[in-house]
C-alpha positions in Angstrom: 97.7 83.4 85.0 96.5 80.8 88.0 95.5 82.7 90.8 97.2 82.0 93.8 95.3 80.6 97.4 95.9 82.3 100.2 97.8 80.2 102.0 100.2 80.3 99.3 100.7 83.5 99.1 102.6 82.9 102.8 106.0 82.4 100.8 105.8 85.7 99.0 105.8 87.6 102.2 109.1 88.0 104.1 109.8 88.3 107.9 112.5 90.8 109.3 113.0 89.9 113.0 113.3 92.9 115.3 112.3 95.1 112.4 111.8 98.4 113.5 112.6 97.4 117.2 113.5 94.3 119.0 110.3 91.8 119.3 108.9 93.0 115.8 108.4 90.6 113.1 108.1 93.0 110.4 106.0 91.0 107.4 107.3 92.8 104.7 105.3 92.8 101.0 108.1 94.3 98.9 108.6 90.3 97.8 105.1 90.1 96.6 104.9 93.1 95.1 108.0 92.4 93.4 106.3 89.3 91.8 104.2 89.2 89.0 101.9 86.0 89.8 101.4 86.8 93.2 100.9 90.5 92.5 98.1 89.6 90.3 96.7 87.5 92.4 96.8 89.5 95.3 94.8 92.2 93.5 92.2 90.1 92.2 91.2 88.9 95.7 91.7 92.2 97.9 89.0 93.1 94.7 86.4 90.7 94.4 84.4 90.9 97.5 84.1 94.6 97.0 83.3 94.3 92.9 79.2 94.6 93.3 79.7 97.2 96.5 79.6 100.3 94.4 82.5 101.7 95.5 83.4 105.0 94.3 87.1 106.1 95.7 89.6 103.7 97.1 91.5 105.3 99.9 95.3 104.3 100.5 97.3 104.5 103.4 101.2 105.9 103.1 102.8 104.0 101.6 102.2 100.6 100.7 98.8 101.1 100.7 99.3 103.7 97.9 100.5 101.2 95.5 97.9 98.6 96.4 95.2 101.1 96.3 95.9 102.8 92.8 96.1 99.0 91.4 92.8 98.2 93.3 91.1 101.8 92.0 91.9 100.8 88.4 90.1 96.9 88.8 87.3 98.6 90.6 86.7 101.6 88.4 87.1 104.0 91.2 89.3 106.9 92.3 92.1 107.4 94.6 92.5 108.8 97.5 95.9 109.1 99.1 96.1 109.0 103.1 99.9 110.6 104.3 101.5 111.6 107.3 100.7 115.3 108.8 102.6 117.7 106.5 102.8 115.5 103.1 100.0 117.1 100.9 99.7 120.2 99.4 96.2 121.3 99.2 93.7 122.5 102.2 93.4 119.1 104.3 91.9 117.4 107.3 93.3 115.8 110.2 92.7 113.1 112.9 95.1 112.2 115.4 95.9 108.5 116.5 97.7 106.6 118.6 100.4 104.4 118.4 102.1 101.7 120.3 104.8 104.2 120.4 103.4 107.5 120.9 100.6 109.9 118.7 100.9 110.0 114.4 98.4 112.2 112.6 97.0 111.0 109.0 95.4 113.7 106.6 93.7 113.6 103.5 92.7 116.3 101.4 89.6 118.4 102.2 88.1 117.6 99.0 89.3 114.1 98.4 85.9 112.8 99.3 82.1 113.9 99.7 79.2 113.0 101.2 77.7 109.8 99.4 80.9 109.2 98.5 81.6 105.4 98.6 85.2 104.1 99.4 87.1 101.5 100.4 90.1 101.7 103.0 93.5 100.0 101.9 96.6 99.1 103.2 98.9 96.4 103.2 98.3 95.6 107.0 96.4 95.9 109.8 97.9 95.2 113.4 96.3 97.2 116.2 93.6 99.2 113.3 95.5 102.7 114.5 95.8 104.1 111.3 92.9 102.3 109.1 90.6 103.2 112.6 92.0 107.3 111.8 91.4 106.6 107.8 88.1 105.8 108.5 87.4 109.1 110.9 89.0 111.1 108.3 86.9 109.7 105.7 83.6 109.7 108.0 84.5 113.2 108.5 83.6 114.4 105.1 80.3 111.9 105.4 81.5 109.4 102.8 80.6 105.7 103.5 82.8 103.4 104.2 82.1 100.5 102.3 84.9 98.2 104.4 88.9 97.8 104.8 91.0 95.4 102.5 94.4 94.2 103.6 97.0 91.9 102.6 98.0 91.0 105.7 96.5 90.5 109.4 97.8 90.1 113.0 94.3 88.9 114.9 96.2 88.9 118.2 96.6 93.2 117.8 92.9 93.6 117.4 92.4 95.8 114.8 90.5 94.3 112.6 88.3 92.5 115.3 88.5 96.6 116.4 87.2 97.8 112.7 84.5 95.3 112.4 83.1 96.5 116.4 83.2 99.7 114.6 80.8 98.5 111.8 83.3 98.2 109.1 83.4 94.8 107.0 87.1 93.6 106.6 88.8 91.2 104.9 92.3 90.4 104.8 94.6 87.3 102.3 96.8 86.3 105.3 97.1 86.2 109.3 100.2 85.4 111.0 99.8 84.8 114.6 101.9 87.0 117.3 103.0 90.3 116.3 
């Protein structure tokens, strides 16, 4: 199978204007995913800067990051660890609070997803303003693991986060920007 650039990866990624409110340009990986080729390739480059980085856990965040993480675990050899919404898990968990553009969210993971030495790399399908990877990261620092870095599919420079994530210290690398929001 060719691996796909990139750039041309642009195609497999649809826009809903005004998607979840007006002024939104909702980049939407459902189309990728739903692609064979582009799927592949996607994986194989969210994985290969991370293949010699030890990592030890991936850690997704609900939801797409879920599917792009346990697909990224496999190639890497590593476990998974699921990042949901206050109230989704069953076990004893921890808890950070963010914000959003919108108002406050709160991400958890369990208590014993993770450990100290631990060595893991943050997932998700997107990062705009870094609110949610910046609370996976907390949650993850909270139980002394290392964070290894943050892979996305997708980036919006002009929100900041990952300019925000790499401030922090954490080495991130995302397939596509789009400019605006």
């Amino acid at each position: 199978m060719t691996q796909i650039s990139p750039t041309d990866l642009r195609p497999f990624i649809r826009t809903i204007p005004d998607y979840p409110r007006p002024g939104v340009q909702f980049r939407d990986i459902t189309t990728l995913l739903g692609n064979a080729e582009a799927l592949t390739s996607t994986l194989a480059q969210l994985a290969a800067p991370w293949l010699d980085a030890g990592v030890t856990h991936v850690a997704g965040i609900e939801a797409r990051g879920f599917i792009l993480g346990g697909a990224l675990a496999c190639r890497l050899g590593a476990g998974f660890v699921p990042l949901r919404k206050k109230g989704k898990l069953p076990h004893t968990t921890i808890r950070v609070e963010y914000s959003l553009e919108y108002g406050v969210d709160e991400l958890e993971m369990h208590a014993d997803g993770t450990k100290a030495g631990d060595r893991v790399l943050l997932v998700d399908d997107l990062i705009a303003t870094g609110g949610s990877a910046a609370a996976g990261i907390r949650l993850l620092q909270q139980v002394r693991a290392t964070v290894v870095g943050a892979a996305f599919v997708i980036d919006l420079p002009a929100l900041g986060g990952s300019a925000l994530l790499e401030q922090a210290g954490v080495r991130t690398v995302s397939l596509v920007r789009f400019d605006g929001h």
